[in-house]
C-alpha positions as CSV (number, residue, x, y, z in Angstrom):
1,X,11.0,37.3,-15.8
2,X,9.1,34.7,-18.0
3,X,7.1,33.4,-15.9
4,X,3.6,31.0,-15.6
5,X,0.1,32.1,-17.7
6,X,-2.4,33.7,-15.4
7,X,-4.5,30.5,-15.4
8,X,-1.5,28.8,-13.2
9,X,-3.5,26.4,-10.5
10,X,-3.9,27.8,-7.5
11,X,-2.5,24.4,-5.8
12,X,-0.5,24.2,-2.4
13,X,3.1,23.4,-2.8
14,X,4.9,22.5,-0.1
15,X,7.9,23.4,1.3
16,X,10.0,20.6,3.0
17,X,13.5,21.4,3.0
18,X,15.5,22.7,6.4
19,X,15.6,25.9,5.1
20,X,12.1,27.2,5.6
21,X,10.2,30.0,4.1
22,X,11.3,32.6,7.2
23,X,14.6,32.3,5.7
24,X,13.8,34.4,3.1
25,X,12.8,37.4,5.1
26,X,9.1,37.4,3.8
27,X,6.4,34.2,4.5
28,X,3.7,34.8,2.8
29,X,0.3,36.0,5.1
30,X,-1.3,32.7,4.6
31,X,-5.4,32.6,5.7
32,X,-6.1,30.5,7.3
33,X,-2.9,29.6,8.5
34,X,-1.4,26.0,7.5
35,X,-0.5,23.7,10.2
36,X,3.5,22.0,10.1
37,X,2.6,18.1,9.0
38,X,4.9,16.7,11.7
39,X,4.8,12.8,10.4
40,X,4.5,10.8,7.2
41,X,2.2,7.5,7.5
42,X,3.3,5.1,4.8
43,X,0.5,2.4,4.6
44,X,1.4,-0.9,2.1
45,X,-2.2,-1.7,1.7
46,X,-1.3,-5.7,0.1
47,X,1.3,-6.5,3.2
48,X,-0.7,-5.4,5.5
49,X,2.5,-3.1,6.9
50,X,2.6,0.6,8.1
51,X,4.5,2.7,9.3
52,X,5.5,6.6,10.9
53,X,8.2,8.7,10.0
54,X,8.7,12.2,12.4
55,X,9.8,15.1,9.9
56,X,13.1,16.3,10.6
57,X,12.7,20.1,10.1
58,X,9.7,22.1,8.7
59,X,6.7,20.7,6.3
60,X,3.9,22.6,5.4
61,X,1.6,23.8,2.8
62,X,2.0,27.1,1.0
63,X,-0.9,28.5,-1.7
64,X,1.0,29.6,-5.0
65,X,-1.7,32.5,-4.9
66,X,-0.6,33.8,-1.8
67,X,3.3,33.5,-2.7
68,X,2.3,35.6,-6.1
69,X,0.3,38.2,-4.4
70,X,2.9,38.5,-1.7
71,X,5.9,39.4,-4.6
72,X,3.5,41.8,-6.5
73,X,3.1,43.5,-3.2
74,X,7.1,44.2,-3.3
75,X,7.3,45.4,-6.9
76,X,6.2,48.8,-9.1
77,X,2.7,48.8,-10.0
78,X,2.1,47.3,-13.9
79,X,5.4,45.3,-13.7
80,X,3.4,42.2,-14.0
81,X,1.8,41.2,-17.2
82,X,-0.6,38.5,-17.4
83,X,-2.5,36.9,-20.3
84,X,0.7,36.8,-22.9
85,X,2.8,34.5,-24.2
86,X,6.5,34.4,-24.5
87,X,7.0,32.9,-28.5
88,X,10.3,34.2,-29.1
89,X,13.8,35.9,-27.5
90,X,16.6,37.5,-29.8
91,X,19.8,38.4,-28.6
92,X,19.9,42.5,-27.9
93,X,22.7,44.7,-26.3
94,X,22.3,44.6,-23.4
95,X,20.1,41.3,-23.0
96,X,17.3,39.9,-25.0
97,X,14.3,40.8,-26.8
98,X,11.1,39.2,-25.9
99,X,8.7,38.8,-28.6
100,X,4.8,38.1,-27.4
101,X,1.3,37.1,-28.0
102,X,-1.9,37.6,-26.0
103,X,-3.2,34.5,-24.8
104,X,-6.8,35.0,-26.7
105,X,-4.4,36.0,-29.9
106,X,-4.7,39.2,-31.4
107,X,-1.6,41.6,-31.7
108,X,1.5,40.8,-30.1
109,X,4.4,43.1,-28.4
110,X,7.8,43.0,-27.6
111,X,9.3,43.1,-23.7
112,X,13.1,44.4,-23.6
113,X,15.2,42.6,-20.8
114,X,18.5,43.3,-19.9
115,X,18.1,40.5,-17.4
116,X,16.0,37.3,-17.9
117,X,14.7,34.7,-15.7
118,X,12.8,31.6,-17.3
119,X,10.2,30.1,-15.1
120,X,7.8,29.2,-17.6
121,X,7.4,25.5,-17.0
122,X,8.9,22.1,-18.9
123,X,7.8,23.9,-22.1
124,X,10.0,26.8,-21.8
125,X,10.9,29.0,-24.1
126,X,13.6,30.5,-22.4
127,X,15.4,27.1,-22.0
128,X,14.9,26.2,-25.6
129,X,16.6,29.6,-26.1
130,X,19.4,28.6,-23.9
131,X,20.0,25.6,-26.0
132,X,18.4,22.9,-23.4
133,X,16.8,19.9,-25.2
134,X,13.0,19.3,-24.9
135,X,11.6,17.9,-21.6
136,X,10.5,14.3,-22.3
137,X,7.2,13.0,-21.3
138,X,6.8,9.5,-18.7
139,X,4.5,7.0,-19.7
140,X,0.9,7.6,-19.3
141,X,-0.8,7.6,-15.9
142,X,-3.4,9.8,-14.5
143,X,-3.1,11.9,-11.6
144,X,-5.7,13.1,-10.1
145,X,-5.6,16.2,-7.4
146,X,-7.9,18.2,-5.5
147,X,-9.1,19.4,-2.3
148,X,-11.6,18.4,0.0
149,X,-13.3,20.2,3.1
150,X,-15.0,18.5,6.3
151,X,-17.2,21.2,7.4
152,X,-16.8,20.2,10.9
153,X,-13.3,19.3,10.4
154,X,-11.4,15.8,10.1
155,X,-10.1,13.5,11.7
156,X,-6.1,13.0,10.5
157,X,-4.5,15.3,12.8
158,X,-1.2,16.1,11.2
159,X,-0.3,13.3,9.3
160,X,0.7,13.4,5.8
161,X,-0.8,9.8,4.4
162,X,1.1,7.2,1.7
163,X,-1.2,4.8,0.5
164,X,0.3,2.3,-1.9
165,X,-2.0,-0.5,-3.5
166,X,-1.2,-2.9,-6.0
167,X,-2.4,-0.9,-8.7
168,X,-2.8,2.7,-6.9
169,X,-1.1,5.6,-4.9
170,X,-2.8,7.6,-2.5
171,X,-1.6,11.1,-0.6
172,X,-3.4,13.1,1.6
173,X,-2.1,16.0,3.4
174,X,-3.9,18.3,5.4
175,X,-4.0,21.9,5.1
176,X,-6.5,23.3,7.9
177,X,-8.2,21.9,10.6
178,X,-11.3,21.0,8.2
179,X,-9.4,21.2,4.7
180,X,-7.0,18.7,2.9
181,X,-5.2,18.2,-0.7
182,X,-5.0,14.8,-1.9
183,X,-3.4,13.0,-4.9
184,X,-4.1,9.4,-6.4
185,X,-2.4,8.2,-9.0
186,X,-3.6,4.9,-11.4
187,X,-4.3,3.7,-14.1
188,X,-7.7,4.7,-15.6
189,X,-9.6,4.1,-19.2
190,X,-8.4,6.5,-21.5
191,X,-12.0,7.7,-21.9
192,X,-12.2,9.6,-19.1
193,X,-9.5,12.1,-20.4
194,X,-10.6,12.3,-23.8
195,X,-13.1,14.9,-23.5
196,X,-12.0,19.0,-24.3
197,X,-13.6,20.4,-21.5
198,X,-11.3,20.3,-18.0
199,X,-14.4,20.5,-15.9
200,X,-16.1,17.1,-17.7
201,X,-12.6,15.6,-17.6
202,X,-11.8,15.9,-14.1
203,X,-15.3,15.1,-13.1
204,X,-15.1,11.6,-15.7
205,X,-11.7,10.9,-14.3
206,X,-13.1,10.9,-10.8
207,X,-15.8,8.7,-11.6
208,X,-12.9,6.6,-13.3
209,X,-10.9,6.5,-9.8
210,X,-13.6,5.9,-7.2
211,X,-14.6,2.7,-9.9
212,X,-10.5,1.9,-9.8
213,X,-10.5,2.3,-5.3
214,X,-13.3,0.3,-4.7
215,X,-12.1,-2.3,-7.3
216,X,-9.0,-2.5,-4.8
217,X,-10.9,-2.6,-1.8
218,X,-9.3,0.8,-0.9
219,X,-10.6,2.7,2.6
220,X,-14.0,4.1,2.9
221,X,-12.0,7.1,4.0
222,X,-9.7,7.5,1.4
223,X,-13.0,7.1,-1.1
224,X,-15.2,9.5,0.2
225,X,-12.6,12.1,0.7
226,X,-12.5,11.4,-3.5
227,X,-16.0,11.3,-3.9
228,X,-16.6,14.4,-1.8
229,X,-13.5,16.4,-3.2
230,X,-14.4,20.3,-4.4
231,X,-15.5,20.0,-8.0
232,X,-13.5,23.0,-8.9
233,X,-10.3,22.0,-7.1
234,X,-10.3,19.0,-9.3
235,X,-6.7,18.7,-11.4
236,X,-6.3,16.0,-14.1
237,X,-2.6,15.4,-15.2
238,X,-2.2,12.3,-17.8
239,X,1.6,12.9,-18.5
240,X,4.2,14.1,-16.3
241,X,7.2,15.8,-17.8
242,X,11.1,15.8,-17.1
243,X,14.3,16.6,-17.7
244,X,16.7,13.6,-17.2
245,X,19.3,13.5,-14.5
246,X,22.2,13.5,-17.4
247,X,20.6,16.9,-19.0
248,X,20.9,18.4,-15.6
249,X,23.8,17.9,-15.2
250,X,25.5,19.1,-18.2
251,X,23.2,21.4,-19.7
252,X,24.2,25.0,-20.1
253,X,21.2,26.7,-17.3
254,X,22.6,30.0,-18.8
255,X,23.9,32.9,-21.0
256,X,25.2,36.2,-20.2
257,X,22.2,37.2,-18.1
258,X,19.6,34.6,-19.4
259,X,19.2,31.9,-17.1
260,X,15.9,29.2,-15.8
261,X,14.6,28.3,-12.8
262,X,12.1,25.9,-11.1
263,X,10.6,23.2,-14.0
264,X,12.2,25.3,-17.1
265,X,15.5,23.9,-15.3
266,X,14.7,20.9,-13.3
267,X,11.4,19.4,-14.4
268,X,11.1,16.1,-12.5
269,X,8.4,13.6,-12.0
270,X,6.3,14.0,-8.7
271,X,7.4,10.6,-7.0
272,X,9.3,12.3,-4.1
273,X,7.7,15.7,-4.3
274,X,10.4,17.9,-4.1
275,X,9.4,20.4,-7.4
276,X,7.8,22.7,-5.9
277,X,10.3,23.4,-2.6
278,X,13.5,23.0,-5.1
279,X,11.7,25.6,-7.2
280,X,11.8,27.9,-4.2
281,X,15.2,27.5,-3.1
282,X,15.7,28.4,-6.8
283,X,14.2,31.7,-5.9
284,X,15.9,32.2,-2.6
285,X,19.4,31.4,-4.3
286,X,19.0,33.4,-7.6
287,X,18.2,36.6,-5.2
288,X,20.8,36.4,-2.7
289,X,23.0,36.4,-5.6
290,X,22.0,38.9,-7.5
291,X,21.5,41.0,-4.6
292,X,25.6,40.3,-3.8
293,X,26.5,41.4,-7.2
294,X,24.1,44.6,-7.0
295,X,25.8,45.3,-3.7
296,X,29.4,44.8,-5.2
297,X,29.0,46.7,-8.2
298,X,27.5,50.1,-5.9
299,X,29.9,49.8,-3.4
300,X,28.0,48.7,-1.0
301,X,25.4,51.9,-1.7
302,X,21.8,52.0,-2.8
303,X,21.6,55.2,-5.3
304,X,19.1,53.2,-7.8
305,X,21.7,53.4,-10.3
306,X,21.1,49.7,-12.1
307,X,24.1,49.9,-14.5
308,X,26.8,48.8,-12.0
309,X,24.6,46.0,-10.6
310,X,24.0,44.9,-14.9
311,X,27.5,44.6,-15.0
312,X,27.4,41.8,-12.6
313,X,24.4,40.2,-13.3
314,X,26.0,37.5,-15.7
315,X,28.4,37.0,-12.8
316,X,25.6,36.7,-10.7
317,X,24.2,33.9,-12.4
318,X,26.5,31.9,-13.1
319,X,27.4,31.7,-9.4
320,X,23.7,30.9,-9.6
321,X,24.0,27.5,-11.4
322,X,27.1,26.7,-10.0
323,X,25.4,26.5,-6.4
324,X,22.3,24.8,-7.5
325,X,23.2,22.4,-10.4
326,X,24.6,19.3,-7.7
327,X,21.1,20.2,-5.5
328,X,18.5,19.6,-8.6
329,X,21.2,17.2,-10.3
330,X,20.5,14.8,-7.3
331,X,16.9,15.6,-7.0
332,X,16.3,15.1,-10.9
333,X,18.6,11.6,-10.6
334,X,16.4,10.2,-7.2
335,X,13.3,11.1,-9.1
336,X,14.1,9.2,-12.6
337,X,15.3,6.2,-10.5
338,X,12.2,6.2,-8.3
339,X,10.2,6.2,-11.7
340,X,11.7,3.5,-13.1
341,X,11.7,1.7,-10.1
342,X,7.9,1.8,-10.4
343,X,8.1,0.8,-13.9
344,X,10.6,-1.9,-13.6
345,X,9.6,-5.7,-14.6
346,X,13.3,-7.2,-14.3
347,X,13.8,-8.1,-10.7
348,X,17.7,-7.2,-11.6
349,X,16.4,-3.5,-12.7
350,X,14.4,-2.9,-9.7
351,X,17.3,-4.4,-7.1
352,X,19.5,-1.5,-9.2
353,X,16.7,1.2,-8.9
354,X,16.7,-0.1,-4.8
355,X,20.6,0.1,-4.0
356,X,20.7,3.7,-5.9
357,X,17.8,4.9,-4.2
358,X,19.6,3.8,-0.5
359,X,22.4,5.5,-1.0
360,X,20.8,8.6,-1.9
361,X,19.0,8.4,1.7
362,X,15.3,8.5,0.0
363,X,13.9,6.1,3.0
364,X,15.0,8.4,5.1
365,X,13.7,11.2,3.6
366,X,17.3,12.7,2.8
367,X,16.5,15.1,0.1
368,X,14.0,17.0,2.1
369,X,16.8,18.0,4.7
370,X,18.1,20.3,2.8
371,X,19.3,23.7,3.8
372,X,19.3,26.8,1.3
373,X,20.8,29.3,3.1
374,X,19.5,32.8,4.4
375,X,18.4,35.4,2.1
């Protein structure tokens, strides 16, 4: 599996479709547990307008940490290999040949894989190998993410918060009883992402933001839970990348027993927040199928013998993308819209962007009530 650098952000993800975690047989030990956000509060800061949405089935916050510790747990010890880069895959008999670098450089090796999954981000190498055109960048906007903790907890019960402003958007989430993960997304001088060190950046770009809130008049809550955030948990992202809902749909997700998953499939803009749960019912799908074909091909017995279950692998996966390319097709397709949408100047491009996006259901929330299936 190509999968993330060991630097990967530690961020929660959530999960938000019908099919929860439990499904898959294993939920991760998470400590200290995350409460279930039962409601969204959508709050239109220039009308003066808000309003509460119940969640239909299950929302809450997983750490990517714990969901990586949890599968090393489950696999042979040294089977994991951080700090290298994938730079190039050759066709071999059976599967493909990995070439690699050490991310400080140095010498490089070579990883054979009879069976390959690529969940190495927008920038993947596996897709490129696959024949998928580049991701495409949106236009620049800073995001800024992070955490912040109320020592004797706060106040917003279990309500996940949608600010919009005229020139802002705010989340907030909570995680714990005294810990929550925000997002705001502006516009902010380019200066304050210019610098080479992340730390300085995300420190600048905070300095940036709180300047940009209070310019709107924005809530002394949502400032000082800015202004207070964790300086570590700070996250900078200047340019979003995606794959368009076209390339989605057509693009050829496989060969043999190659295949992508999560971003190096689907990568998608975060304006309904669905990367990170479609990533998982990636996972969820991809292993109930391959665990078919390894039961077909031994009869229904477990000797350990993996050369029946190879045989079925490419099978496998292309049952695989056949299950999950209408799923992140519509995702990828709600998520362009609802970018443009945002971009949009002509009032004839945004009433287009606004029937679309109601009869995909995104008001209501449709794309989170999803269900994946059992493992």
């Amino acid at each position: 599996m190509a999968a993330p650098s060991a630097s990967m952000s530690t961020d929660g993800a959530f999960w938000s479709s019908s099919g929860s975690p439990q499904s898959s047989g294993r939920l991760p030990t998470l400590s200290p547990p995350c409460p279930i956000v039962s409601r969204f509060h959508d709050v239109w800061q220039d009308e003066k307008k808000s309003t509460l949405t119940p969640v239909r089935k299950e929302l809450r916050w997983l750490k990517r940490k714990d969901l990586l510790e949890t599968m090393a747990k489950d696999i042979p010890a040294g089977a994991i290999r951080l700090g290298c880069h994938v730079t190039a895959i050759h066709p071999s008999d059976p599967g493909v040949v990995l070439t690699t670098t050490p991310a400080g450089g140095g010498g490089g090796g070579v990883i054979r894989a009879k069976v390959l999954i690529g969940c190495d981000g927008s920038n993947s190498v596996v897709a490129k190998y696959l024949g998928m055109s580049p991701s495409k960048p949106t236009p620049p906007r800073t995001y800024l993410r992070g955490f912040t903790t109320y020592r004797h907890g706060h106040p917003f019960g279990d309500r996940f918060l949608r600010l919009r402003g005229r020139r802002f958007f705010v989340g907030r989430s909570p995680m714990t009883d005294t810990r929550v993960s925000f997002f705001v997304a502006c516009h902010v001088p380019s200066a304050a992402t210019s610098s080479s060190s992340r730390v300085v950046d995300a420190r600048d770009t905070r300095h940036a933001v709180l300047q940009k809130l209070r310019d709107q008049r924005c809530p002394a809550e949502v400032v000082e839970m800015v202004r207070d955030a964790d300086p570590d948990s700070l996250n900078v992202v200047t340019r979003v990348w995606y794959r368009p809902p076209w390339q989605v749909a057509l693009a050829a997700f496989r060969k043999g027993a190659v295949t992508v998953a999560g971003d190096a499939m689907h990568a998608m803009g975060s304006y309904i927040g669905q990367g990170g749960s479609a990533a998982l019912e990636d996972a969820l799908v991809l292993a109930r199928s391959l665990a078919r074909a390894r039961a077909a091909a031994a009869g229904g017995r477990d000797d350990g013998d993996d050369e029946p279950f190879l045989l079925g692998a490419a099978t496998a996966i292309r049952e695989y993308v056949r299950e999950r390319r209408l799923r992140v097709a519509r995702l990828s397709l709600e998520a362009f819209v609802m970018g443009e949408l945002l971009r949009a100047k002509s009032m004839a491009t945004k009433l287009a962007c606004m029937a679309i996006l109601a009869l995909l259901g995104t008001k209501a929330l449709g794309h989170t009530n999803y269900d994946c299936g059992r493992l």
